[in-house]
C-alpha positions as CSV (number, residue, x, y, z in Angstrom):
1,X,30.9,-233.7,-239.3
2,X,27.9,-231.8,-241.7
3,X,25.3,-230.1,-239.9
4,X,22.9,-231.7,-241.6
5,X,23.5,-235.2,-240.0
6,X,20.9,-235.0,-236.9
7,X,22.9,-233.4,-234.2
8,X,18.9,-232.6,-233.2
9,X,16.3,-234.7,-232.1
10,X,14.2,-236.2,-235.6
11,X,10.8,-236.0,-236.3
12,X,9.4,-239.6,-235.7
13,X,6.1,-241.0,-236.9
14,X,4.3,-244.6,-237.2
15,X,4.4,-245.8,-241.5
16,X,0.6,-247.0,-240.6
17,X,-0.1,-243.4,-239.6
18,X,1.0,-242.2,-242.7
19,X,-0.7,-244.7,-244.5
20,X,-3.9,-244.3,-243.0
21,X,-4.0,-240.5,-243.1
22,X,-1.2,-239.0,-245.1
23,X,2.2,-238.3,-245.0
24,X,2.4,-234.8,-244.0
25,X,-0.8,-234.9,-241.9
26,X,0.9,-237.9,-239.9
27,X,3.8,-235.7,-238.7
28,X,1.6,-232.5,-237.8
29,X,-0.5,-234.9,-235.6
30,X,2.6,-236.9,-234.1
31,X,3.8,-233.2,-233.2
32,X,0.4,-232.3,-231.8
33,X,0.4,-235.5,-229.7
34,X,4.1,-234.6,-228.6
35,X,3.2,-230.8,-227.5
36,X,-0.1,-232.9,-225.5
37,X,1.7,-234.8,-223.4
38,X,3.4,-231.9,-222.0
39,X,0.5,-229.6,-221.7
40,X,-1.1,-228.8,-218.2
41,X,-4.1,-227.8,-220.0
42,X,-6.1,-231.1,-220.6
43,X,-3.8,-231.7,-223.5
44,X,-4.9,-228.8,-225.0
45,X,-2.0,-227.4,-227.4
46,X,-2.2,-223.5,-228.2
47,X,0.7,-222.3,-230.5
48,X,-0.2,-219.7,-233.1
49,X,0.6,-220.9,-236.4
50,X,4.1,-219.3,-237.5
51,X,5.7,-221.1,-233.8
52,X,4.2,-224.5,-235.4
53,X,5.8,-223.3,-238.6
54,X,9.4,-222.0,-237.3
55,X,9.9,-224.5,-234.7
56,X,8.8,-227.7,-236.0
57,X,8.1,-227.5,-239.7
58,X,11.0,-224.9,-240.7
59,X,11.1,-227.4,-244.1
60,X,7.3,-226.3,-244.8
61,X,5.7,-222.8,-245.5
62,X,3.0,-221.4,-243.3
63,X,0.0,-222.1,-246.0
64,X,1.5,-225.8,-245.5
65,X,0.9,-226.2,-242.2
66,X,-2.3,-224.2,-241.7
67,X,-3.4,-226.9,-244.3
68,X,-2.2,-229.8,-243.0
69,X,-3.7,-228.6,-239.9
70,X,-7.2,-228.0,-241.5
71,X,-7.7,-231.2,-243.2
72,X,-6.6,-233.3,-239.7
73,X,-9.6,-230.6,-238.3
74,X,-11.8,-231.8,-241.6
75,X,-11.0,-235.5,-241.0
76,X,-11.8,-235.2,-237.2
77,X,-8.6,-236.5,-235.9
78,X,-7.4,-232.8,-234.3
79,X,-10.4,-231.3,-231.7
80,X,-10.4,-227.4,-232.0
81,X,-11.3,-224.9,-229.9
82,X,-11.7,-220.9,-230.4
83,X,-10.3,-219.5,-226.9
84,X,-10.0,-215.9,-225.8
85,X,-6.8,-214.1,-225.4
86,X,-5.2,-210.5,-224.7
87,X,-4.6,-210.1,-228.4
88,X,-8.3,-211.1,-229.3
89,X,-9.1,-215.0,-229.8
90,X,-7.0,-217.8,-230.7
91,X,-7.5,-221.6,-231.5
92,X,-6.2,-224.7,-229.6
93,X,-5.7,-228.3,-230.1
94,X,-5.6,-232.0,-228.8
95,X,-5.7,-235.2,-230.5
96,X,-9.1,-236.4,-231.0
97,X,-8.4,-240.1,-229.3
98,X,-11.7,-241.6,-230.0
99,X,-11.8,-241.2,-233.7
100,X,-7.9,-242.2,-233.9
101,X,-8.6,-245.6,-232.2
102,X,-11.5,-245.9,-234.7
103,X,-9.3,-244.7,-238.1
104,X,-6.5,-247.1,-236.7
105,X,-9.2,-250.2,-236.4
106,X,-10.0,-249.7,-239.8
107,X,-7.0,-249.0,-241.1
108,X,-5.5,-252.4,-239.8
109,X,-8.6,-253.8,-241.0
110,X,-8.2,-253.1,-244.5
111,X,-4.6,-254.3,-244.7
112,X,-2.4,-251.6,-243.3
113,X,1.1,-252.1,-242.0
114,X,0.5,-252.9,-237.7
115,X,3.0,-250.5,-235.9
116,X,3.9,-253.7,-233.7
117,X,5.3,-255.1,-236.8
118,X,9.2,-253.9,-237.3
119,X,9.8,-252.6,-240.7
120,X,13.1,-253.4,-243.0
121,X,15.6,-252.8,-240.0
122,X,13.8,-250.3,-238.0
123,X,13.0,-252.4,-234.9
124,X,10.7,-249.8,-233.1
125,X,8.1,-249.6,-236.3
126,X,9.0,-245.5,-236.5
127,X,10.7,-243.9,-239.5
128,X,12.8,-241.1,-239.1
129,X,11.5,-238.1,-241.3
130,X,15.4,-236.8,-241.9
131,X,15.2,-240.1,-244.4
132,X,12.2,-238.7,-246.4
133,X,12.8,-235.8,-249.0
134,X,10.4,-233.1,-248.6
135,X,10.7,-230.2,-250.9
136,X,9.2,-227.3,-249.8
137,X,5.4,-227.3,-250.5
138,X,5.3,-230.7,-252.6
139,X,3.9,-233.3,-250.9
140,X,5.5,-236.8,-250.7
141,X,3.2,-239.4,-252.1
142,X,6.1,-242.1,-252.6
143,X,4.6,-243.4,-249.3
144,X,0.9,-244.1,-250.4
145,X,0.9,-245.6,-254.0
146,X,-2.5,-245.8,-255.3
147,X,-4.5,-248.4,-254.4
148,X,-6.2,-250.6,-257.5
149,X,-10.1,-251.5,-257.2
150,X,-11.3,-255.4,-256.0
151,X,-10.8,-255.7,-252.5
152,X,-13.7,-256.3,-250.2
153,X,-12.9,-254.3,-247.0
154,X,-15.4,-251.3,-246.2
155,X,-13.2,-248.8,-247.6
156,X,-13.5,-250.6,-251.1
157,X,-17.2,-251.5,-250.9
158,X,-17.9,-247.9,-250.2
159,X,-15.3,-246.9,-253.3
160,X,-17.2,-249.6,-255.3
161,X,-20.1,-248.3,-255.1
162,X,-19.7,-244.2,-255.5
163,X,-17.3,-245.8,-259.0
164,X,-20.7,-247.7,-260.0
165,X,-22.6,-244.3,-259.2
166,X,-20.5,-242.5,-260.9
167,X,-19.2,-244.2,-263.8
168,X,-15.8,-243.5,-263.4
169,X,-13.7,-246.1,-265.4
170,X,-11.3,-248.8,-264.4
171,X,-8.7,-246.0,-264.4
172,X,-10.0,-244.2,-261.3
173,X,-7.9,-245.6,-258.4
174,X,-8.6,-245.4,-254.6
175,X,-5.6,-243.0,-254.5
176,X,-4.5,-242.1,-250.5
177,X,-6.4,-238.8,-250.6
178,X,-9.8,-241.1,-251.4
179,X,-8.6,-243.7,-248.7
180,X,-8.2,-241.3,-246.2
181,X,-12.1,-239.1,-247.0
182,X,-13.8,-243.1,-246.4
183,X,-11.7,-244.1,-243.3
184,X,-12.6,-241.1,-241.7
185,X,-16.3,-241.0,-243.1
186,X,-15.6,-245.3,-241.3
187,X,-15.1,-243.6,-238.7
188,X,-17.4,-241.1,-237.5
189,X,-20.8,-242.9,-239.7
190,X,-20.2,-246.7,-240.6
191,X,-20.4,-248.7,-243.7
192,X,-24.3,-248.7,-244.5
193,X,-24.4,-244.3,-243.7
194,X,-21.2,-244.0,-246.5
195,X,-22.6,-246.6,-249.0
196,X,-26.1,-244.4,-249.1
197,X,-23.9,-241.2,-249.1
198,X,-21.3,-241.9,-251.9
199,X,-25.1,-242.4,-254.7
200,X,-27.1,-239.7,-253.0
201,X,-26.1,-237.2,-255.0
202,X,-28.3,-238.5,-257.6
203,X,-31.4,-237.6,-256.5
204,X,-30.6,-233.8,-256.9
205,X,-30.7,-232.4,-260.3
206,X,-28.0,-229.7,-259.2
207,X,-25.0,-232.6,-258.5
208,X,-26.6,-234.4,-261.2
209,X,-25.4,-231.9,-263.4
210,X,-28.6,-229.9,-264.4
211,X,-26.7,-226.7,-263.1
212,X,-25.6,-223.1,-264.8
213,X,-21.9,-225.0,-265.6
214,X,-23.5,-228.1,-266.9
215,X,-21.3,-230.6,-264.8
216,X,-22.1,-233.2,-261.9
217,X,-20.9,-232.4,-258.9
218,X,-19.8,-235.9,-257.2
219,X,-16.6,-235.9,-256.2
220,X,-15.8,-238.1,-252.8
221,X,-14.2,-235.0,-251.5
222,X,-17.5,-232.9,-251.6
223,X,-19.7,-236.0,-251.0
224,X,-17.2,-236.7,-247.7
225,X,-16.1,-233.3,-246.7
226,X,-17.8,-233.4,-243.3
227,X,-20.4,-234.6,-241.3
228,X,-23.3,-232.2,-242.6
229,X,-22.5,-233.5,-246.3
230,X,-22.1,-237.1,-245.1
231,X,-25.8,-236.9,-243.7
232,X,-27.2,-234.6,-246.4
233,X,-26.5,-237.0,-249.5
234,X,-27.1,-240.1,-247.4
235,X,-30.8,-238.7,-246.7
236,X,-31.3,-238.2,-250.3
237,X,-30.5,-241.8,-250.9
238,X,-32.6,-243.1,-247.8
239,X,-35.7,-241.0,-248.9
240,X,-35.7,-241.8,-252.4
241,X,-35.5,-245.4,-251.4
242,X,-39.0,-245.0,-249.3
243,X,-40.1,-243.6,-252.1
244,X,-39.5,-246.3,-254.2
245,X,-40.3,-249.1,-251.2
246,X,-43.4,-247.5,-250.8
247,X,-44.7,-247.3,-254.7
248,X,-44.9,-251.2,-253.9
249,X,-47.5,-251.0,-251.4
250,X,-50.8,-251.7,-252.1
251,X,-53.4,-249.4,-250.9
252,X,-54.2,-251.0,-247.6
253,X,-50.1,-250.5,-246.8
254,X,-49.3,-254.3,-247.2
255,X,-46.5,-255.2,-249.5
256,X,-47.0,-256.4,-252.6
257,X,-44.9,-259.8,-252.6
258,X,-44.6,-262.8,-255.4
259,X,-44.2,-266.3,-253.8
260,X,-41.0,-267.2,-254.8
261,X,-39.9,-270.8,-254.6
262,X,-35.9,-271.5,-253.2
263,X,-34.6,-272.2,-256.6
264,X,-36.3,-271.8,-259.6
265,X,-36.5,-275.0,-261.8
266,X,-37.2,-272.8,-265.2
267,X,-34.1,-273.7,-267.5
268,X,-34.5,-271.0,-269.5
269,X,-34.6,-268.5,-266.4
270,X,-31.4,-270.0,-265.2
271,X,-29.7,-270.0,-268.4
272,X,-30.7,-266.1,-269.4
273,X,-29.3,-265.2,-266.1
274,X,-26.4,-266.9,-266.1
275,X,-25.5,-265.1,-269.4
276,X,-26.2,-262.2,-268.2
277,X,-24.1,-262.6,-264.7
278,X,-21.0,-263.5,-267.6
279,X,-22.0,-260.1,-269.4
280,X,-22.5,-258.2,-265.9
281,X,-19.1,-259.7,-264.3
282,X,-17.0,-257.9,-267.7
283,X,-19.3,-254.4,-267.4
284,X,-18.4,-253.6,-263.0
285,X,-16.1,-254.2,-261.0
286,X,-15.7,-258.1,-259.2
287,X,-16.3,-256.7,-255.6
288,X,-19.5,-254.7,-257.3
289,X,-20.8,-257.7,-258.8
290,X,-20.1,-259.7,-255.6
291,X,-21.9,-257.4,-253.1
292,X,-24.8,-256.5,-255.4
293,X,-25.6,-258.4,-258.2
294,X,-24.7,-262.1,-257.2
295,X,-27.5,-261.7,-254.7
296,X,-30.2,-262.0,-257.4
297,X,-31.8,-265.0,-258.6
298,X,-33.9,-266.5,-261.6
299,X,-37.2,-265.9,-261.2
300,X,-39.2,-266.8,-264.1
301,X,-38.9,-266.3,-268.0
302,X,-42.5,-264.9,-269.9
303,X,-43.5,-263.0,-273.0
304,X,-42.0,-260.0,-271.3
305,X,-38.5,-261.5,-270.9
306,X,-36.5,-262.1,-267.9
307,X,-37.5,-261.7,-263.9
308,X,-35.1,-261.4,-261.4
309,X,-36.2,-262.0,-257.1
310,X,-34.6,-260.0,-254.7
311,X,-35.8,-258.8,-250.9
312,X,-38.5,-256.4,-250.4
313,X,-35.7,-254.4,-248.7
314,X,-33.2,-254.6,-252.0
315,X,-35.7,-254.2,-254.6
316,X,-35.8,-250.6,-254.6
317,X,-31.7,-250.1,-254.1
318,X,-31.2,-252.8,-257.1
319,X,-33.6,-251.0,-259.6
320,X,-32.2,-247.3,-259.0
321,X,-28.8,-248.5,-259.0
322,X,-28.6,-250.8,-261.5
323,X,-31.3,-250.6,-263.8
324,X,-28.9,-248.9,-266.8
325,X,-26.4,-251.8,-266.2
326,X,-28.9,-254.7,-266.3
327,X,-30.9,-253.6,-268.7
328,X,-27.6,-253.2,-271.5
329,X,-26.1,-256.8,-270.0
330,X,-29.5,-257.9,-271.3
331,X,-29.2,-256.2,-274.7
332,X,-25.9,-257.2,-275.1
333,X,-27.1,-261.2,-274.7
334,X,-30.0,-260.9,-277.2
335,X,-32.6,-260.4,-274.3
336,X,-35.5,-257.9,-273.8
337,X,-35.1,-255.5,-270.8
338,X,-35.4,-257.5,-267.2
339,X,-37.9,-257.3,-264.4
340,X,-36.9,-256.8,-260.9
341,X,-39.4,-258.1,-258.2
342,X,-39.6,-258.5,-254.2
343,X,-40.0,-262.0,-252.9
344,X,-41.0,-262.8,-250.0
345,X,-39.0,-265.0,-247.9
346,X,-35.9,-263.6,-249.5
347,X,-33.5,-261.6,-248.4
348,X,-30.9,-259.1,-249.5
């Protein structure tokens, strides 16, 4: 009988793991949970790297697992801890429980396979990794195809909007490297932190682009790397939005509000707009269009051309976002350039 046919005990992990975190990052943190169970330290696992390397990962090199070890650190799945030793200081690790639970909440949330559910003739919901190929430092991707834009779970609302911020095209794809930066970002912030995050970048003229290299800098992966970048953009957003709410204050501090009737009765109104929705629905993507633009309403039709009611809360977030879009949906149906105004009674 070959050697190669497990005489020794496989490496196990959950497919929803792997799908909600990675493939390789899944069986470092299975292992990491295994050594925790049989520590006497709290959980606390301290191995220095080439023993994680030589006795559970003798198929990866060592810049593999240090890596794999620092991105479950980044997405805040692993706690770490610097610790003194004879030899000088070393770090040790447990599973991060509370941020797990949260990751696997969303995870199932948005569609994942549920570990209670058996997969094609594996009864237990575990796939044995001596079925996987693994070739040396590649990572397997197989597992996590990429994922195509139009859902309406919080992971693609947030992927929505950084596309709109962005404009990426309709070839960018929520790829399992991009699911994984907004489950965790899920996670440890929410859904309204992330969705100000992933357009903050805009207000600053470096990630804008005006910069010695001449290129935006507003990838997911630097807009989502930690906690300190999630809060930094998502200020940026939040303040320029004051900004904004606050230009529409008169100068006693009350807000400037138009009356605006439940349903306009101007036929014109209502038929400019609903050209423009046609134009909008063909220019960003259906679960764009759904969370931010079908919220608007006729107003009234002038001399000026089109106005369109939204809350006092929205009217700020509509016109930074979406001013470019609108105003070519309205060009591109014959209009002049739309007017964006805060009603009151309405709300976002």
């Amino acid at each position: 009988m070959s050697k190669l046919l497990i005489p020794e005990p496989p490496l196990q992990l959950l497919p929803s793991l792997a799908a909600a975190i990675g493939l390789n990052e899944a069986l470092v943190l299975q292992q990491v949970h295994y050594w925790s169970r049989r520590s006497k330290d709290d959980g606390w696992v301290q191995r220095p790297l080439d023993k994680w390397r030589e006795e559970d990962f003798k198929f990866w090199g060592l810049s593999t697992v240090k890596r794999t070890l620092a991105t479950l650190r980044d997405l805040d799945v692993i706690e770490v801890e610097i610790v003194p030793t004879s030899e000088g200081r070393e770090a040790r690790i447990r599973v991060n429980h509370a941020v797990l639970e949260a990751i696997e909440s969303l995870a199932l949330g948005s569609g994942q396979v549920d570990p209670t559910r058996s997969g094609q003739g594996d009864t237990t919901g575990r796939v044995n990794m001596t079925r996987r190929t693994i070739k040396g430092e590649q990572r397997t991707t197989t597992e996590n195809p990429p994922t195509p834009r139009g859902g309406n779970s919080e992971v693609d609302q947030v992927f929505a909007a950084w596309i709109e911020a962005t404009g990426k095209t309709d070839r960018t794809v929520l790829d399992p490297k991009r699911r994984r930066l907004i489950v965790a970002g899920l996670a440890s912030h929410g859904l309204a932190d992330l969705l100000d995050t992933v357009v903050g970048w805009r207000h600053s003229r470096h990630h804008r682009g005006e910069n010695a290299d001449k290129r935006p800098y507003n990838d997911l992966g630097l807009l989502l790397r930690n906690a300190e970048n999630i809060e930094k953009f998502r200020d940026m957003e939040r303040k320029a939005r004051a900004r904004a709410a606050t230009a529409g204050l008169g100068s006693s501090g009350a807000a400037i509000l138009e009356a605006c009737p439940n349903g306009t009765t101007d036929a014109a109104a209502i038929a400019a707009w609903d050209a423009m929705a046609i134009e909008l629905k063909q220019r960003v993507p259906a679960n764009t269009y759904d969370i931010w633009l079908e919220p608007l309403h006729a107003h009234r039709l002038d001399e000026k051309g089109l106005v369109l009611a939204t809350s006092l809360e929205g009217v700020g977030w509509v016109k930074d976002r979406f001013a470019t879009v609108l105003a070519n949906a309205a060009q591109a149906t014959g209009q002049k350039p739309v007017r964006i105004v805060a009603c009151s009674g309405t709300r976002h």
